[in-house]
Structure formats: C-alpha cells, structure tokens
C-alpha positions as CSV (number, residue, x, y, z in Angstrom):
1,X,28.1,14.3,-19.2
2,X,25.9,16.4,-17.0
3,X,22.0,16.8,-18.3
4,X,20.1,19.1,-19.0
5,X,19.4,22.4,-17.3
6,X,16.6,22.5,-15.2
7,X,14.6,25.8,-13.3
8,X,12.5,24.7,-11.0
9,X,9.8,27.0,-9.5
10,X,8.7,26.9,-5.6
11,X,5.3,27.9,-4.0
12,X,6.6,31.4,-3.5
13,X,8.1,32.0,-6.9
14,X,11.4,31.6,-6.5
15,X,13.7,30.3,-9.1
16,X,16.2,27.9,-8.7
17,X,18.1,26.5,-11.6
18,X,20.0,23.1,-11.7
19,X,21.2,19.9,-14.0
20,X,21.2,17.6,-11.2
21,X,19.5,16.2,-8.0
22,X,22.4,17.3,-6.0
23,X,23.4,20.6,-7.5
24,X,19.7,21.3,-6.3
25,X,19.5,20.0,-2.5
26,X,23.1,22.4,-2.5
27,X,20.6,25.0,-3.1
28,X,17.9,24.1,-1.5
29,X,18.7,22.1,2.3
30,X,16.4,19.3,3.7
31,X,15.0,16.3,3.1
32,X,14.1,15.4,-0.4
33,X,10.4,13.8,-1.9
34,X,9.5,13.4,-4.9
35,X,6.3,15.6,-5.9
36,X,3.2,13.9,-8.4
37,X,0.4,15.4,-9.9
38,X,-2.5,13.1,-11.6
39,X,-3.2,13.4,-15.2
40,X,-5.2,11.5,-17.8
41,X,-2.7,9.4,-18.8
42,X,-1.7,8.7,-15.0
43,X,0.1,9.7,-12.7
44,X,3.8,11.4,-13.8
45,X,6.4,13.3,-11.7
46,X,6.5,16.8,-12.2
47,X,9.4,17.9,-9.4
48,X,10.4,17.4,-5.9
49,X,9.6,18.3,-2.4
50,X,13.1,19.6,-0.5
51,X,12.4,21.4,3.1
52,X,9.3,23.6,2.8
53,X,9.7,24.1,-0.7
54,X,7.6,22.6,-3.2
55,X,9.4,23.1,-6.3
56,X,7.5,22.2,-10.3
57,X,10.6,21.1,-12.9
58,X,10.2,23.0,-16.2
59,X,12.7,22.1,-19.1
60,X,13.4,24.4,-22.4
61,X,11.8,22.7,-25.6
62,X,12.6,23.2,-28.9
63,X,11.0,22.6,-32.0
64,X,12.0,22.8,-35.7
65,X,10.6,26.3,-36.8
C-alpha cells in the first residue's frame, strides 16, 4: 500500500508532488538530507534537502465538518 500523497514546496515555489521518498529523488536528482525546523515542543522534521532544493512536506487534513 503506497501512503499518502505529499506536495512538497521548494525555496523557489515550485511544487512537486509525491507518496514516497523515491518517487521524489525521481523528480528531484541529488543527494538527499533530511530538513528540521525547532519548535516548542522540540525539534520535528518538516521535509528534506535533495540537490539545491529545500523542499517543506505539506499533507491534506481533514476534519469532521
């Protein structure tokens, strides 16, 4: 089962759209890090680093009307 759809947005605003790690590095080439931000409640993962892209993960939510 493949998860859930994914756009992630780079530094220049482009979108790239993906379920997976590797359907995004087909997308996107070079090397891969993972990118951090610091919050109050620590520090969490919010997207990856691949090539000269910086790109933030944003997920749909839904919530009972």
């Amino acid at each position: 089962m493949k998860g859930q759809l994914t756009l992630f947005l780079d530094q220049y605003g482009n979108r790239f759209y993906s379920r997976t790690l590797r359907e995004l590095r087909e997308q996107v080439p070079g090397r891969v890090s993972k990118m951090y931000h610091d919050t109050e409640r620590g520090t969490v993962q919010v997207g990856y680093v691949i090539g000269q892209h910086w790109l933030t993960a944003f997920q749909p939510v839904e919530l009972p009307a």
